[in-house]
N, C-alpha and C positions, 0 to 999 in steps of 0.2 A: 442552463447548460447549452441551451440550443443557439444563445446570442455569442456564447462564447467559440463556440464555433465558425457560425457567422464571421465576427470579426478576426481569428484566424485566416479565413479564405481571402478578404480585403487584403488584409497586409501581405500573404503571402503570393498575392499577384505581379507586388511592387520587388522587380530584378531589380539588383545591384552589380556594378560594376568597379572593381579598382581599376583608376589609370595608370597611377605611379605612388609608390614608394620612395620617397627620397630620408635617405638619412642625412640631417642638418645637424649639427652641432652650435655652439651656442660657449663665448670662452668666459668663464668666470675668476674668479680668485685662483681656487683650486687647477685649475686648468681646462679643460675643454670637459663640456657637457653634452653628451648625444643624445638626442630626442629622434623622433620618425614623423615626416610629413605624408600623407595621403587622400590622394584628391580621387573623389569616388563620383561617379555617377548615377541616379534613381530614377528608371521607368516605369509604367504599365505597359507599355507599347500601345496604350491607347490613347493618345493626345498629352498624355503628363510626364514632365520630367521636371527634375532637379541637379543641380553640381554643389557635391559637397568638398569640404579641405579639414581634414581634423590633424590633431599635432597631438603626440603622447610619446611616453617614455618606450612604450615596448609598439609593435606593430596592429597587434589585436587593437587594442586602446585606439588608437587613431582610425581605424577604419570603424569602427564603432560608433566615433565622436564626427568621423567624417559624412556617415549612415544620417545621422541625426540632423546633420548642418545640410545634407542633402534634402530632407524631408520640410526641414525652413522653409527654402526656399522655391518649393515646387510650382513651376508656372503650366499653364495647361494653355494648347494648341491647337489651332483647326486643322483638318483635314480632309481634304479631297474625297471622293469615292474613289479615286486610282491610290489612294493612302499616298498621296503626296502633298505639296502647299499649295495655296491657291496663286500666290502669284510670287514673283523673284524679289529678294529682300538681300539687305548687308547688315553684320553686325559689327563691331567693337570692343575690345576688351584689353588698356592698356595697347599694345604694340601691334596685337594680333588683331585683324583685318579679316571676313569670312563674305562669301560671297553663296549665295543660295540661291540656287533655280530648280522647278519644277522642271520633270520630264516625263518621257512618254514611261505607258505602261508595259511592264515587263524589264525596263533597264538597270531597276535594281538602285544599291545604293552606290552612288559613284561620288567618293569623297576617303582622305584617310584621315588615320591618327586619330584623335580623341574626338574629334567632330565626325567621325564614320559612327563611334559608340553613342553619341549623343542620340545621332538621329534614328539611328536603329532602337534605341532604347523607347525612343520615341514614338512609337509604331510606324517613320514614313519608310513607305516600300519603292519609291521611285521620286530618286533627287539626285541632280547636278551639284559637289560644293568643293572650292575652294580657299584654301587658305594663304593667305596675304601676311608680308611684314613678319610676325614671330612663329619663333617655333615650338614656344612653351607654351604644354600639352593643357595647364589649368586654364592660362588667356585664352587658346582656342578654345575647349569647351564652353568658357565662360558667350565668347563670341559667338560662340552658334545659338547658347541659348537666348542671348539678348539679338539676334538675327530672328529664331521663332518666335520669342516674345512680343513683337514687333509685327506680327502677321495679324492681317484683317481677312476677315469673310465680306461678300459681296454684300450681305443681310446689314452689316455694324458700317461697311461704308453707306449706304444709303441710309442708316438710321441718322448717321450723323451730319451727312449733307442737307438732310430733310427732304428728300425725295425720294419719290415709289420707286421698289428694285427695278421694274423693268422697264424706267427711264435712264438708268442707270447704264444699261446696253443700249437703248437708241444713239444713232451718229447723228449729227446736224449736219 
């Protein structure tokens, strides 16, 4: 009883977010067929998130299937002690363009649209970001999180240079 528990409180840490609803149709024999698209977002606010997209006949149904594809693909991030990134990154996704920088503390999240939900979702409390080229809400989310995907700690760059962290900082 006491594991079931347990694993109640895990899952129930991870917030969900809908971004959009779109109702899409689809034109067959009979005539036009409507279905519902929904692209949802999955954090802890502590370095994990995911972007899901589910498609179903009724609304429940795709944010459900949306939940699921969000949990696929959950990538986990570093963060700062000011709960921000360690250093400025860009991502990509189709057309949308995202641009990411760290700021000071106390600024808060300064970014909109589905990329404000991402990163809040994300636990970062102090970030600079901008959105480039599109304006569609799943490209941007997708964009930020292949922008946090994409982020090194100082530790993983000096592992992989092969040299000690705090050559790392020395200037020549």
């Amino acid at each position: 009883m006491k594991k079931k528990n347990i694993r109640n409180k895990e899952e129930s840490n991870w917030e969900e977010k809908v971004v959009q609803v779109k109702r899409v149709t689809k034109v067959v024999k009979g005539g036009k067929k409507l279905s519902f698209r929904a692209v949802l977002i999955v954090g802890n606010e502590n370095g994990q998130i995911g972007v899901g997209v589910g498609k179903a006949n009724d609304v429940i149904g795709a944010v459900k299937k949306g939940v699921a594809d969000a949990k696929k693909h959950i990538v986990s991030i570093p963060l700062t002690r000011s709960l921000s990134i360690p250093h400025p990154t860009n991502g990509i996704s189709g057309a949308a363009k995202i641009i990411l920088r760290p700021s000071a503390t106390g600024s808060g999240v300064i970014a909109g649209g589905s990329t404000r939900t991402v990163l809040e979702l994300a636990g970062i409390k102090n970030i600079l970001a901008k959105q480039l080229g599109s304006n569609n809400k799943l490209n941007n989310a997708r964009a930020a999180l292949n922008a946090l995907n994409s982020l090194r700690t100082f530790k993983e760059t000096a592992e992989a240079r092969n040299i000690e962290l705090e050559k790392l900082y020395q200037q020549n």
